[in-house]
DRENSEVEX-305497 format. One record per residue: y, x, z of N, C-alpha, C in turn; residue in three letters. Coordinates in Angstrom, 2 decimals, padded with zeros to 5 digits. Layout:
BEGIN
<site <Y X Z> <Y X Z> <Y X Z> "ALA">
...
% end
This chain:
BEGIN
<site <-002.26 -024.18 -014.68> <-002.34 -022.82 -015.13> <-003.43 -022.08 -014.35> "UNK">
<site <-004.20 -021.16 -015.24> <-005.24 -020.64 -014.27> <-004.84 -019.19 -014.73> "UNK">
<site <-004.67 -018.41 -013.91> <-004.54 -017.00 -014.10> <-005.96 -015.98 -013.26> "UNK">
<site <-006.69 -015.49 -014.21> <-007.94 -014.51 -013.80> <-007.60 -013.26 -012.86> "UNK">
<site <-008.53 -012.91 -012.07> <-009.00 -011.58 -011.71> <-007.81 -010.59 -012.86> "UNK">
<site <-007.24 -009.45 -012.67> <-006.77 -008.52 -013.76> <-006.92 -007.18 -013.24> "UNK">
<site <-007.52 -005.71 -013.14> <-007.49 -004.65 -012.41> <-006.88 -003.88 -013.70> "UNK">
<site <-005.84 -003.52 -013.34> <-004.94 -002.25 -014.26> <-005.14 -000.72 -013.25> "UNK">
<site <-005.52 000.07 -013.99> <-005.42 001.54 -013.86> <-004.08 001.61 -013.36> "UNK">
<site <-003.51 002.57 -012.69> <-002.91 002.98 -011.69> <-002.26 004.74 -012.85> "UNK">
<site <-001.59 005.76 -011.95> <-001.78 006.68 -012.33> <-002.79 007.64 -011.67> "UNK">
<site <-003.51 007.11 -010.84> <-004.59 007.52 -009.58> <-005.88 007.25 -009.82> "UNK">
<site <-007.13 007.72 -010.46> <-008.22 007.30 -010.39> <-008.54 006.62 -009.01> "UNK">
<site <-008.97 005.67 -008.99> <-009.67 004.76 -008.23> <-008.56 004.19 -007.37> "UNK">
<site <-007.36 003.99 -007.67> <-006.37 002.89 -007.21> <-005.63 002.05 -008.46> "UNK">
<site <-005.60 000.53 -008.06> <-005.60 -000.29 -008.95> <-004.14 -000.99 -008.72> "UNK">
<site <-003.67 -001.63 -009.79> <-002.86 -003.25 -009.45> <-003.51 -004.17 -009.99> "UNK">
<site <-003.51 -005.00 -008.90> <-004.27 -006.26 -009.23> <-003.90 -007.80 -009.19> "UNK">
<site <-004.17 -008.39 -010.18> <-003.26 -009.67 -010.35> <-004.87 -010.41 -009.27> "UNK">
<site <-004.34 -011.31 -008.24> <-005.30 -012.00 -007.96> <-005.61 -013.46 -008.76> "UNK">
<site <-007.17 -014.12 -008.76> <-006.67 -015.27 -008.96> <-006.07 -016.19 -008.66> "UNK">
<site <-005.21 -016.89 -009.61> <-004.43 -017.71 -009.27> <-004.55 -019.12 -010.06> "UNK">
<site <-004.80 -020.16 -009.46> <-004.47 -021.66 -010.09> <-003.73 -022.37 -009.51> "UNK">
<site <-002.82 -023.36 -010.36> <-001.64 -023.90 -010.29> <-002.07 -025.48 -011.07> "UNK">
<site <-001.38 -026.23 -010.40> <-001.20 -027.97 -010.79> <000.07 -028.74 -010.12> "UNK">
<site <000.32 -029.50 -010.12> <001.43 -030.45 -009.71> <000.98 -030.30 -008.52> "UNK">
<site <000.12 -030.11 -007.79> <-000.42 -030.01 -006.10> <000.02 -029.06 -005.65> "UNK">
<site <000.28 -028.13 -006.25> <000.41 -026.71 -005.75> <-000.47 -025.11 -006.30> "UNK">
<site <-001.50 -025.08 -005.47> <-001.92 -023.72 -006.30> <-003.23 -023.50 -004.81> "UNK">
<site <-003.77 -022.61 -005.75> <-004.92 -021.68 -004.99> <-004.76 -020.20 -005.56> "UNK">
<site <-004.84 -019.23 -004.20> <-005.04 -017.97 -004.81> <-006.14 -017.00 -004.33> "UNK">
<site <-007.29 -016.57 -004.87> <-007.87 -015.48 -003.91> <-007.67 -014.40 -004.15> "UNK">
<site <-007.62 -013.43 -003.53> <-006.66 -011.99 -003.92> <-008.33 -011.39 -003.36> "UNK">
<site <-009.17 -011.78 -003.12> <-011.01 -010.59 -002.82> <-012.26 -011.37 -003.35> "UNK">
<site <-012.62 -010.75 -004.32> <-014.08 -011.69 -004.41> <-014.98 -010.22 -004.49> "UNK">
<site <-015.96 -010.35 -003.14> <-016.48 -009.06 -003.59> <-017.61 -008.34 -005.32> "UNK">
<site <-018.21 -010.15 -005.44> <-018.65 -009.54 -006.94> <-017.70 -009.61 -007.69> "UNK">
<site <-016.50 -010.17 -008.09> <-015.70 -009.38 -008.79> <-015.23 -008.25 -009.02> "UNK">
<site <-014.99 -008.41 -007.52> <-014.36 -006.71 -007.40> <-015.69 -005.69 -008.20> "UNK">
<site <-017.19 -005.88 -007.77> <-018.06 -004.92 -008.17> <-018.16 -004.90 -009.91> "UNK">
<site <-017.79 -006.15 -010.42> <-017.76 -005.85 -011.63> <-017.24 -005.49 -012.29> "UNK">
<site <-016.14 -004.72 -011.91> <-015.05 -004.27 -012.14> <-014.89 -002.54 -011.69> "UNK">
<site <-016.06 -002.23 -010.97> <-016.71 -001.00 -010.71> <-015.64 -000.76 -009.28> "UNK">
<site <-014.99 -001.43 -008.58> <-014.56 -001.63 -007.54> <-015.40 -001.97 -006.16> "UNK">
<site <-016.02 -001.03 -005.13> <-016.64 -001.15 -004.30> <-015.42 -001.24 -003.30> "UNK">
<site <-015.12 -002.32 -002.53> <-014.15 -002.69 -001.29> <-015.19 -003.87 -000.37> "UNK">
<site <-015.69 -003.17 000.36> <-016.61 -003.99 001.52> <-015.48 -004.42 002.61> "UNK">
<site <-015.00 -005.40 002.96> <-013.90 -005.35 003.90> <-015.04 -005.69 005.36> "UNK">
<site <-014.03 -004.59 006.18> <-014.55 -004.61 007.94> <-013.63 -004.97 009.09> "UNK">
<site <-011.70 -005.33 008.18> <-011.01 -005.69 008.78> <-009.84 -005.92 008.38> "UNK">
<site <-009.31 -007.46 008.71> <-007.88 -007.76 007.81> <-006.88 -007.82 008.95> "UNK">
<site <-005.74 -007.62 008.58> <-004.90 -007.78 009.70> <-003.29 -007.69 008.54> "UNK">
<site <-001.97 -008.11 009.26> <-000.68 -008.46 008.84> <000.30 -007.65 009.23> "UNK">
<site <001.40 -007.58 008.47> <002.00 -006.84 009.05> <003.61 -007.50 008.85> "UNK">
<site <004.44 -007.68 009.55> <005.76 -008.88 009.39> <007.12 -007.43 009.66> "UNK">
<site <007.65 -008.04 008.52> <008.53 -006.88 009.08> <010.45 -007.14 008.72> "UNK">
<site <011.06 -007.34 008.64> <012.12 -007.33 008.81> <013.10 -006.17 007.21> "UNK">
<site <013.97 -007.14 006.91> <014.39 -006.16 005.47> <015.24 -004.61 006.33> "UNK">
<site <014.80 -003.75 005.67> <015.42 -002.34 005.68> <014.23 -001.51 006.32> "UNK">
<site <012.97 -002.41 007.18> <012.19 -001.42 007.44> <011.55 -000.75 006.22> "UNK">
<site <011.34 000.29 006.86> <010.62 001.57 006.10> <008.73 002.10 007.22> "UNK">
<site <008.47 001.65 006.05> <006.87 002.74 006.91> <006.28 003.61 006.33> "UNK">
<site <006.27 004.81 007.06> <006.20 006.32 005.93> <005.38 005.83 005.32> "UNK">
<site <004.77 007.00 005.14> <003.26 007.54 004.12> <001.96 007.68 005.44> "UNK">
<site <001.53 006.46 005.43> <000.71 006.46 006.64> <-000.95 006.71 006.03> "UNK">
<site <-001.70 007.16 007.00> <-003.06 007.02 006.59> <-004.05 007.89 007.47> "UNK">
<site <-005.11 007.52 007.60> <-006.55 008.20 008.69> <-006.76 009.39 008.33> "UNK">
<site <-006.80 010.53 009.20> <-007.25 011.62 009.09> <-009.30 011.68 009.04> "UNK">
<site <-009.35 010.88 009.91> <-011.16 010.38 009.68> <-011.33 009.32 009.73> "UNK">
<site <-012.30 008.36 009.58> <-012.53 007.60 008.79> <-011.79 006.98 008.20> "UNK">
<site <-011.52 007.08 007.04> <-010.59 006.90 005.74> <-010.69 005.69 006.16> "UNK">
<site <-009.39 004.98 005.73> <-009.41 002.86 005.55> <-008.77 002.86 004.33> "UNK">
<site <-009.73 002.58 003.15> <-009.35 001.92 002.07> <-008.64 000.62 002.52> "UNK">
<site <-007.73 000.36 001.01> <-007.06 -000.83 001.98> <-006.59 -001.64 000.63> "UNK">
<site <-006.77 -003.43 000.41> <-006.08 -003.73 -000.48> <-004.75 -004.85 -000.06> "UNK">
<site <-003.56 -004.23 -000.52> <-002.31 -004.50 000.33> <-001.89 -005.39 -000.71> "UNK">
<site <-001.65 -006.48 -000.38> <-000.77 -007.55 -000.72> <000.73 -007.95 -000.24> "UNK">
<site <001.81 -008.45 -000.85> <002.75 -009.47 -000.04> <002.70 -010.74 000.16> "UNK">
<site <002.31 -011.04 000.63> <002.36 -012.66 000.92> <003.85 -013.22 000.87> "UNK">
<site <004.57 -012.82 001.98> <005.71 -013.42 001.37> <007.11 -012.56 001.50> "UNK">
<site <008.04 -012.49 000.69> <009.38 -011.35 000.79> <008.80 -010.41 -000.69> "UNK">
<site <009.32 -009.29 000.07> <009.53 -008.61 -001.58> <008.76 -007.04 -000.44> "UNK">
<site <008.31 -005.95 -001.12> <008.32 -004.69 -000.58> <008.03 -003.84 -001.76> "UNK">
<site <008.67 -002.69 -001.31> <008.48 -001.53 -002.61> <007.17 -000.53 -002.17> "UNK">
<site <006.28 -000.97 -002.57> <004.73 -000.26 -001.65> <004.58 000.92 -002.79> "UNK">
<site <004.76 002.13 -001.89> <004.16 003.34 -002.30> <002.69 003.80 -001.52> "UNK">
<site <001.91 004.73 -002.97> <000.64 004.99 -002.29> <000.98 007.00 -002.97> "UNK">
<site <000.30 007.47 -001.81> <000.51 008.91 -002.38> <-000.74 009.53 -002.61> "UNK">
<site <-001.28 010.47 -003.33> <-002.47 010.95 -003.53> <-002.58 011.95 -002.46> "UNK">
<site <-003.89 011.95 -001.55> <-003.82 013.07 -000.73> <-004.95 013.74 -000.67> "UNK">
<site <-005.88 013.99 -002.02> <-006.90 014.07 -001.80> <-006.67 015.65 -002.46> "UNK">
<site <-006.81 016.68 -001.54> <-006.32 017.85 -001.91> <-007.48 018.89 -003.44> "UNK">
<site <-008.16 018.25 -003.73> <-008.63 018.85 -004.79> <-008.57 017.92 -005.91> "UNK">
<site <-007.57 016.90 -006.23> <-007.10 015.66 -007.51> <-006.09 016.66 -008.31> "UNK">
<site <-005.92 016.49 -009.35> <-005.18 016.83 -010.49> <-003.67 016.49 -009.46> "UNK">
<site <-003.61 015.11 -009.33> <-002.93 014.21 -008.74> <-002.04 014.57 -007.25> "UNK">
<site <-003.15 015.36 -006.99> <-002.79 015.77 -005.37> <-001.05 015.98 -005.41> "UNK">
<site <-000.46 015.15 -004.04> <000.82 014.99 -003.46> <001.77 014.22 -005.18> "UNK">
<site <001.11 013.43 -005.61> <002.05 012.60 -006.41> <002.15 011.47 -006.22> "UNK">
<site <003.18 010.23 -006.61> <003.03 009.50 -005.52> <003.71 008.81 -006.68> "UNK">
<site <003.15 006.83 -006.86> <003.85 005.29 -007.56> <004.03 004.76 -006.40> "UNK">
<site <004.88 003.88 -007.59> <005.97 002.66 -006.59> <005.34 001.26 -007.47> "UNK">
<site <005.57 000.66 -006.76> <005.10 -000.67 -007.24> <005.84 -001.80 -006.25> "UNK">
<site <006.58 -003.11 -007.14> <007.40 -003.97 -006.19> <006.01 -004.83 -006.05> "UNK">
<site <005.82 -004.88 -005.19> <005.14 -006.35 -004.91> <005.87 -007.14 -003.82> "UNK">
<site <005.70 -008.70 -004.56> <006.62 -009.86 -004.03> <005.61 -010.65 -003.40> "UNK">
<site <005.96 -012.18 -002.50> <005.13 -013.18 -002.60> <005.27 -013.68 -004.02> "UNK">
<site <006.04 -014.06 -004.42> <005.68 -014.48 -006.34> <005.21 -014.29 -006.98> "UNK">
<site <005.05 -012.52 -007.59> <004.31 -011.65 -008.53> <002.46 -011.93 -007.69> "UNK">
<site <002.31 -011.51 -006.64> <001.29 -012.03 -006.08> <000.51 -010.41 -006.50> "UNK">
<site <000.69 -009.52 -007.01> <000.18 -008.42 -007.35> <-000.39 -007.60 -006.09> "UNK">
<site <-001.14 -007.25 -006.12> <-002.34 -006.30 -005.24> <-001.82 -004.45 -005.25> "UNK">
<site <-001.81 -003.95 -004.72> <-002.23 -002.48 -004.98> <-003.72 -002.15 -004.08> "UNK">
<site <-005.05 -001.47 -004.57> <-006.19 -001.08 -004.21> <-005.57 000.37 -003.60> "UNK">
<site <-005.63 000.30 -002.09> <-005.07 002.02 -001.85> <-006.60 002.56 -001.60> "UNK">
<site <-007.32 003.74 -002.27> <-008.18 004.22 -001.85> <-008.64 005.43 -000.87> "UNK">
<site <-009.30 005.66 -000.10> <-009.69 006.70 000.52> <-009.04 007.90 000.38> "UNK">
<site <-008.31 008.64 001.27> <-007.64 009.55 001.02> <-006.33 010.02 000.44> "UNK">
<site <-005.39 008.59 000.40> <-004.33 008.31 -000.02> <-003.92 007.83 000.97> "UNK">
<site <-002.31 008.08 000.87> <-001.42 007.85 001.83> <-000.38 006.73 001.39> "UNK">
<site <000.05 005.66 002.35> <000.71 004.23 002.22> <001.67 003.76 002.68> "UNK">
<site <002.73 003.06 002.00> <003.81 002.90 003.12> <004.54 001.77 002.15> "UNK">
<site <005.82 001.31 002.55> <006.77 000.74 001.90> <007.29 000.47 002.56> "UNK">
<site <009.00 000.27 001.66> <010.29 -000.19 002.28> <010.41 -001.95 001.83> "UNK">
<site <010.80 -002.23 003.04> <010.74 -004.10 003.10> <012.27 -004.27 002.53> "UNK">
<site <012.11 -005.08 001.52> <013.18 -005.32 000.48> <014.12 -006.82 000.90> "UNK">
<site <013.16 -007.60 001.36> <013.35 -008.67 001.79> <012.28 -009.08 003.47> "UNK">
<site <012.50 -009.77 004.53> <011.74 -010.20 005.08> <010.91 -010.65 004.57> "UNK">
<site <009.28 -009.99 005.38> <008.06 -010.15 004.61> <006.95 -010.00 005.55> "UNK">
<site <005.80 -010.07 004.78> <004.45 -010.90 005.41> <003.47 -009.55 004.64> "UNK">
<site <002.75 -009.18 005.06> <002.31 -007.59 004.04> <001.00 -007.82 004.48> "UNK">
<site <-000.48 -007.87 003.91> <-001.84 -008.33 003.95> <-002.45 -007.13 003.77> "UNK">
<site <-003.19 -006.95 004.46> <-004.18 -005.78 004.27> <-005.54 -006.04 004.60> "UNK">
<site <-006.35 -005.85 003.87> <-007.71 -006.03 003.39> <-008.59 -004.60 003.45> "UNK">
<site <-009.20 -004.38 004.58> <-009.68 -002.92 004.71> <-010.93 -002.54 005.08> "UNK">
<site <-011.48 -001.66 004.21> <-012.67 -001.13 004.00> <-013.50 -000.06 005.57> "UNK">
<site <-012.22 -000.21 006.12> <-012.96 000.34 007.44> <-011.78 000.06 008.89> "UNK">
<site <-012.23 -000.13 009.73> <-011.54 -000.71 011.07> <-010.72 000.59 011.27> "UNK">
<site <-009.28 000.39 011.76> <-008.42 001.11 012.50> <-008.84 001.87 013.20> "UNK">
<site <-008.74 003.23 013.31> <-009.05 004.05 014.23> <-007.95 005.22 014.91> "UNK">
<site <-007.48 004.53 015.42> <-006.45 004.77 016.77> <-006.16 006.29 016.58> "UNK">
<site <-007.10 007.41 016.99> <-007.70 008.73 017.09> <-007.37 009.57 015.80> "UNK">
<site <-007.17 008.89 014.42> <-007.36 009.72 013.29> <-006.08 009.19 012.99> "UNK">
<site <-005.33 008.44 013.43> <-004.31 007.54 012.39> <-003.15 008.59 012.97> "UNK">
<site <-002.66 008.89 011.22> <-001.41 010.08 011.12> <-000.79 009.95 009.99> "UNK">
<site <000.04 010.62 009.45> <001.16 010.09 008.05> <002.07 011.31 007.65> "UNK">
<site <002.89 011.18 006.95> <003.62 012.08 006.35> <005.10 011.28 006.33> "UNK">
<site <005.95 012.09 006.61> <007.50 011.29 006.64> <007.69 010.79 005.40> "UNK">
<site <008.83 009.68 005.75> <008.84 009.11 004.48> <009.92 009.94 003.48> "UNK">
<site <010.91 010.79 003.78> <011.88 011.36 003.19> <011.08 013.08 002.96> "UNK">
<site <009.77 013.38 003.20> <009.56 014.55 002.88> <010.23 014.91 001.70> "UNK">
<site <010.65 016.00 001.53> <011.13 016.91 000.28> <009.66 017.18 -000.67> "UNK">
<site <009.10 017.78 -000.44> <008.16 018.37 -001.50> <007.19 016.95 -002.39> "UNK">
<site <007.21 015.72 -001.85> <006.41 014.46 -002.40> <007.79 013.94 -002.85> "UNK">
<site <008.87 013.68 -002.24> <010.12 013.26 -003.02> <009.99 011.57 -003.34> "UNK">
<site <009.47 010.98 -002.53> <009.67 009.58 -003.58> <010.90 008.67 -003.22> "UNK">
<site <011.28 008.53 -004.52> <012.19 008.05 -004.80> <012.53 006.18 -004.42> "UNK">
<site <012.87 006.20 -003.17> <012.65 004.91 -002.47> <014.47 004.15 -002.86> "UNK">
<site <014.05 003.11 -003.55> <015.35 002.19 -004.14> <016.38 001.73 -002.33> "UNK">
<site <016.57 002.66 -001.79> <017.41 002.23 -001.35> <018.86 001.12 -001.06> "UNK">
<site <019.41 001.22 -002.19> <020.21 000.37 -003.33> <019.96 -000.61 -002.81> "UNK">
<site <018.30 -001.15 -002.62> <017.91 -002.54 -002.72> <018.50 -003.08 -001.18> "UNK">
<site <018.67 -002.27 -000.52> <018.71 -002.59 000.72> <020.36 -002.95 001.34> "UNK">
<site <020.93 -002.04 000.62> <022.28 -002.23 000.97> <022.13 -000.37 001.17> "UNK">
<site <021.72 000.20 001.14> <021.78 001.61 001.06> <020.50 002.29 002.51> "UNK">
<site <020.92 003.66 002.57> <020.01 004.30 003.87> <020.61 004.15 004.79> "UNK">
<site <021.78 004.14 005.09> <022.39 003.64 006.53> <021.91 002.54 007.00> "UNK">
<site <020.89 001.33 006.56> <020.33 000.11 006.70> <018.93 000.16 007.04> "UNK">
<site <018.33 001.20 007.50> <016.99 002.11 007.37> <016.74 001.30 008.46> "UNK">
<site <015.63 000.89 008.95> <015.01 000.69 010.22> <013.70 001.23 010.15> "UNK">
<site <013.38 002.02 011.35> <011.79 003.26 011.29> <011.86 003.46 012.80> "UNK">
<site <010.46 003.70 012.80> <009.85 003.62 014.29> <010.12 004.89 014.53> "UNK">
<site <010.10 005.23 015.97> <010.36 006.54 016.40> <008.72 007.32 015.96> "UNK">
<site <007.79 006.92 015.48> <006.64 007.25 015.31> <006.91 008.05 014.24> "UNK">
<site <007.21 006.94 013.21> <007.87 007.60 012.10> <008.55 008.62 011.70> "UNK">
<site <009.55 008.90 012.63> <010.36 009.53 012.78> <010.01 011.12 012.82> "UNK">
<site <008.61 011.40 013.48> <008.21 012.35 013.59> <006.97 012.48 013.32> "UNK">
<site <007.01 011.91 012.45> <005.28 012.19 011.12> <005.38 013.96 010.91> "UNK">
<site <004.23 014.36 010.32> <004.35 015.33 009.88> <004.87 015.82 008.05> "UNK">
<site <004.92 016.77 008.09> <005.67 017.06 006.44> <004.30 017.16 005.61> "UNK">
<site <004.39 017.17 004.10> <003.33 017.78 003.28> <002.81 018.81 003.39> "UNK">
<site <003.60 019.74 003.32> <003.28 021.12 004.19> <003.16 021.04 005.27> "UNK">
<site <002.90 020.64 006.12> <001.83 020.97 007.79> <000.65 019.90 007.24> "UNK">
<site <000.72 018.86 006.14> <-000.83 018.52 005.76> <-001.28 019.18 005.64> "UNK">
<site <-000.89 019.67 004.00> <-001.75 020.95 003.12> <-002.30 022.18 004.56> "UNK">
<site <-001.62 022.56 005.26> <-002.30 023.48 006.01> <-003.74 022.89 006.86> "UNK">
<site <-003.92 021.47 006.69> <-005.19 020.71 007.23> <-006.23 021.44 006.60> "UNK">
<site <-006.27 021.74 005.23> <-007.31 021.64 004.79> <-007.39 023.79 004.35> "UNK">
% end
């Protein structure tokens, strides 16, 4: 089985789901989840400057994280487990601004989300998992800030359920004290 490149529109201009390629035989399989001329032909500019993993344990939760300066586009995969990856729009002059999809991505489904510049990222780990990130600009310690994950005014609706409920929550004390949507919006 050979399954192509696929970039589906999002409800977010310039964030995608993306089926990577995938081929399959009695051997097993190959998958590449980045080809940069693909990506360009696809009107997708993602120069990656740094990949790194993230392992996490079922019930964690990681807010709505993201750079106050230099933005890190980022294309987030699961490798392996299940996670419910939300991306939020934070780009305060979008139609879009503070709305926010869910998307399950598994190791199975193999599906991509493209988070772009100025959007905010997170997900709740559904299952123990392996989470890939593919990023358009190096970590920067200095700018890196987020929004709680239970803010009221963005509201997203995180399947708890899946977990065994919110009493099963695991979140960093970092987390814990993100800032709200409202003390963003007053950023700008």
């Amino acid at each position: 089985m050979i399954q192509k490149f696929d970039f589906q529109k999002t409800n977010f201009d310039g964030c995608y789901l993306i089926k990577p390629f995938l081929a399959t035989d009695n051997r097993g399989g190959l998958l590449k989840d980045y080809n940069i001329d693909v990506f360009k032909e696809h009107g997708v500019e993602h120069n990656l400057k740094e990949v790194f993993y993230t392992i996490s344990k079922r019930g964690v939760i990681r807010a709505t994280h993201f750079q106050l300066v230099k933005q890190q586009p980022k294309l987030v995969r699961c490798v392996s487990g299940h996670v419910y990856d939300v991306v939020v729009d934070l780009r305060s002059n979008s139609p879009t601004f503070g709305q926010w999809q869910g998307f399950h991505l598994t190791g199975e489904n193999t599906d991509m989300i493209l988070v772009p510049a100025y959007f905010g990222h997170g997900y709740l780990v559904i299952e123990d998992s392996v989470v890939s990130y593919k990023c358009a600009e190096v970590f920067y310690g200095d700018g890196d800030s987020g929004i709680m994950y239970n803010d009221p005014d963005i509201d997203i609706q995180w399947p708890f359920q899946l977990i065994g409920g919110k009493n099963n929550l695991i979140i960093s004390e970092k987390d814990l004290n993100l800032m709200s949507f409202r003390e963003y919006k007053k950023l700008f």
